[in-house]
PyMOL CGO cylinders between C-alpha atoms (Angstrom):
from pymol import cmd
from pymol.cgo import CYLINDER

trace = [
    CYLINDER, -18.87, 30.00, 5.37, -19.82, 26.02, 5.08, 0.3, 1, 1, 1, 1, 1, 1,
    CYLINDER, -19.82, 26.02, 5.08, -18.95, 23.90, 8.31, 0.3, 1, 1, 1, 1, 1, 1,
    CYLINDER, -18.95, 23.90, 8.31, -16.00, 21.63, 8.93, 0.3, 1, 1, 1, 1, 1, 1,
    CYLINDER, -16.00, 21.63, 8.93, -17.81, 18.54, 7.62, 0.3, 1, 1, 1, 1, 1, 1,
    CYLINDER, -17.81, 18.54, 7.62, -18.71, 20.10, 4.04, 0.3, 1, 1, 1, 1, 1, 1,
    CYLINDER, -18.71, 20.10, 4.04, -15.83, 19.51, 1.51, 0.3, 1, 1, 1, 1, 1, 1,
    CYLINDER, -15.83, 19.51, 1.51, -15.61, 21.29, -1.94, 0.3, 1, 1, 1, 1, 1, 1,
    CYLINDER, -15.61, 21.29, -1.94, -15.79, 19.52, -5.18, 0.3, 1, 1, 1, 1, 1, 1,
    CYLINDER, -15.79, 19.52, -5.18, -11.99, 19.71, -5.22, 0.3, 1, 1, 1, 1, 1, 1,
    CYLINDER, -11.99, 19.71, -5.22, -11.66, 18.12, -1.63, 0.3, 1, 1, 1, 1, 1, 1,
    CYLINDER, -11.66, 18.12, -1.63, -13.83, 15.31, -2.09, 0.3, 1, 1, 1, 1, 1, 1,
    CYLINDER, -13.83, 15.31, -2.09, -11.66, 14.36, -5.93, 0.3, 1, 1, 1, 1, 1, 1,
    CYLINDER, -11.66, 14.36, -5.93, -8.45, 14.43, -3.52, 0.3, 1, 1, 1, 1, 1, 1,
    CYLINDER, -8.45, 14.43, -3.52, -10.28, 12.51, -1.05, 0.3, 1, 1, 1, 1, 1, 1,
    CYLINDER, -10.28, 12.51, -1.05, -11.57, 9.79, -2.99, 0.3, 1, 1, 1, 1, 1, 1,
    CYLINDER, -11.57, 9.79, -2.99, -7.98, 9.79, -4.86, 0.3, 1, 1, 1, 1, 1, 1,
    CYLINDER, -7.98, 9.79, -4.86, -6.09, 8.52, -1.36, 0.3, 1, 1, 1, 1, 1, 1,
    CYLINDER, -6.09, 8.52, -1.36, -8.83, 6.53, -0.49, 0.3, 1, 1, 1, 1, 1, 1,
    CYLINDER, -8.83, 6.53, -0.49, -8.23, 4.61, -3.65, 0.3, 1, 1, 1, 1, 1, 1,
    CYLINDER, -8.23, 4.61, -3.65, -4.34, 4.58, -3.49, 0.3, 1, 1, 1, 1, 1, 1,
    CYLINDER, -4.34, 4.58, -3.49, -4.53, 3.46, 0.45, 0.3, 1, 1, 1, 1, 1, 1,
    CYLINDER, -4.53, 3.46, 0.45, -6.85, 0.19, -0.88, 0.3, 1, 1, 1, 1, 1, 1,
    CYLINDER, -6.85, 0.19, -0.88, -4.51, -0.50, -2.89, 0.3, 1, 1, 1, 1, 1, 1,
    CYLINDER, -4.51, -0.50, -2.89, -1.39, -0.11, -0.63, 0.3, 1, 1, 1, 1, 1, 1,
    CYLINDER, -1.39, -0.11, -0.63, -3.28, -2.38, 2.38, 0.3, 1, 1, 1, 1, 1, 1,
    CYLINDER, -3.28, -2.38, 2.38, -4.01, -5.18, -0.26, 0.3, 1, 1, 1, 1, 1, 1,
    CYLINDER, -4.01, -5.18, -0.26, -0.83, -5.10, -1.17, 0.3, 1, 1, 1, 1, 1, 1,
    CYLINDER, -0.83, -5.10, -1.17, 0.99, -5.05, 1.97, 0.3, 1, 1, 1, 1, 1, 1,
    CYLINDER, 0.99, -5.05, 1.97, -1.61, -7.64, 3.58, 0.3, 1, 1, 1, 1, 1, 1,
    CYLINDER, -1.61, -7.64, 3.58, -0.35, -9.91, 0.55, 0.3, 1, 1, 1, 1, 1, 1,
    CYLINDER, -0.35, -9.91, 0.55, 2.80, -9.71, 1.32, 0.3, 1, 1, 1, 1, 1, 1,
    CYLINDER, 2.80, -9.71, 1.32, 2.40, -10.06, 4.74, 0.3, 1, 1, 1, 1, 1, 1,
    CYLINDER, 2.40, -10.06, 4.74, 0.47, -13.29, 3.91, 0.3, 1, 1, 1, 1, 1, 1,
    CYLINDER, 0.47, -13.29, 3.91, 2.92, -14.80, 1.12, 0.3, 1, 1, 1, 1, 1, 1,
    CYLINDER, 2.92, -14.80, 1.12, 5.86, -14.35, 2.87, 0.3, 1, 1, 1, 1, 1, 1,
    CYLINDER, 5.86, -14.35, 2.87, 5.27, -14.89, 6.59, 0.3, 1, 1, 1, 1, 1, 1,
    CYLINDER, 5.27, -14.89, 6.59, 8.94, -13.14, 7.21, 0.3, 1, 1, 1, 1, 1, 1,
    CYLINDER, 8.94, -13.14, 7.21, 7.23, -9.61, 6.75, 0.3, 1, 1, 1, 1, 1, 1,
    CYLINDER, 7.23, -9.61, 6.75, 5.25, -10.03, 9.74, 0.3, 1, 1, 1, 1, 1, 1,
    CYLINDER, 5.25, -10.03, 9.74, 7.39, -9.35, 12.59, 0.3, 1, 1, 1, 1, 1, 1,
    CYLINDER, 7.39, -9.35, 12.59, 10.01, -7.20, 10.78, 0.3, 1, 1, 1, 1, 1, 1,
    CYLINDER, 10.01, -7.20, 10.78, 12.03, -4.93, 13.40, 0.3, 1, 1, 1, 1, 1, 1,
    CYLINDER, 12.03, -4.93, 13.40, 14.36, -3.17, 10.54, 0.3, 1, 1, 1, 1, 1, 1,
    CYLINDER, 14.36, -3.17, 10.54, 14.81, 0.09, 9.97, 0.3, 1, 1, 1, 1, 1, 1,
    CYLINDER, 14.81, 0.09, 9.97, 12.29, 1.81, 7.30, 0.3, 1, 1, 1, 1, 1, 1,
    CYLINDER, 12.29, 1.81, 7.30, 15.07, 1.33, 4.47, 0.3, 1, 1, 1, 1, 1, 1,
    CYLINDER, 15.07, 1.33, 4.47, 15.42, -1.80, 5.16, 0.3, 1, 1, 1, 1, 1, 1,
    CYLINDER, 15.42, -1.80, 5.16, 11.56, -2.95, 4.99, 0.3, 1, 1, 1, 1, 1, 1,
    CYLINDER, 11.56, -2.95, 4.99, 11.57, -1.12, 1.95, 0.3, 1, 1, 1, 1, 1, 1,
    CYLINDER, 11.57, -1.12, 1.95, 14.53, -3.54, 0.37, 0.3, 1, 1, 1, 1, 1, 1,
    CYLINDER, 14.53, -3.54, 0.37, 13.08, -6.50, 1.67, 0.3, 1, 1, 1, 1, 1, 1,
    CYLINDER, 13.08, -6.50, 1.67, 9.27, -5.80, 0.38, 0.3, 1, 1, 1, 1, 1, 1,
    CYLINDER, 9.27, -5.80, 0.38, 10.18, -4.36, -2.80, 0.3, 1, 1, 1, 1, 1, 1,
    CYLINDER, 10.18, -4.36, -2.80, 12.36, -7.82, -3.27, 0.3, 1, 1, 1, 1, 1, 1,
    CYLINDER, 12.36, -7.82, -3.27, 9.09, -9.76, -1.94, 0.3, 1, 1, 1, 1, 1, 1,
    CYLINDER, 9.09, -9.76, -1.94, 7.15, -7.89, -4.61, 0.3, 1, 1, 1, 1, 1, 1,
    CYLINDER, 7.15, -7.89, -4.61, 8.82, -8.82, -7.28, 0.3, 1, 1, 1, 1, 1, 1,
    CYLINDER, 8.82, -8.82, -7.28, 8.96, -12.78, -6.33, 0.3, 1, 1, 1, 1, 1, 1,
    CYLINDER, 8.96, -12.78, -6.33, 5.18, -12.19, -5.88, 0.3, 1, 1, 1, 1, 1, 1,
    CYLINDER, 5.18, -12.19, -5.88, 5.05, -10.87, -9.51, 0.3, 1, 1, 1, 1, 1, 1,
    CYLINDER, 5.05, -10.87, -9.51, 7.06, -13.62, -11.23, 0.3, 1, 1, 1, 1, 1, 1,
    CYLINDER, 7.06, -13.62, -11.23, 5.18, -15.80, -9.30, 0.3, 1, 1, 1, 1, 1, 1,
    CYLINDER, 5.18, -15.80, -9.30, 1.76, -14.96, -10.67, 0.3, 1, 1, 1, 1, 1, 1,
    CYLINDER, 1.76, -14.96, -10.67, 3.30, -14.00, -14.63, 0.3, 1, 1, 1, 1, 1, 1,
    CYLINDER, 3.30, -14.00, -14.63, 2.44, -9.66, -13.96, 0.3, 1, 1, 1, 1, 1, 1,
    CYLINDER, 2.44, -9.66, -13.96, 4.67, -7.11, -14.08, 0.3, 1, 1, 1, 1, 1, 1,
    CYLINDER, 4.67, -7.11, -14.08, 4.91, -3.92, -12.91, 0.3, 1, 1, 1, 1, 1, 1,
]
cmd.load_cgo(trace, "trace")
């Protein structure tokens, strides 16, 4: 049996997978945080982060001519 800190090929692809999608989740959120100061001190409920970012996103988008 391998030690803790030796992953299998299968552990290291799933790994490396949330590594990448948690990059790109900070950037995003540090964006927004950034662009629209409002996000910073945010004391909503989770729902209602959600609403207001997702809104904030798409501003973002339109502002820079991407979609999703």
């Amino acid at each position: 049996m391998t030690g803790c800190s030796e992953l299998d090929d299968e552990q290291q692809a799933f790994n490396s997978v949330i590594r990448g999608v948690h990059a790109v989740a900070e950037r995003a959120n540090a964006l927004l945080k950034v662009t629209f100061k409002a996000l910073r001190r945010v004391s909503l409920d989770p729902s209602g982060i959600t609403r207001i970012a997702r809104a904030a996103l798409v501003l973002l988008q339109l502002e820079h001519g991407r979609t999703a």
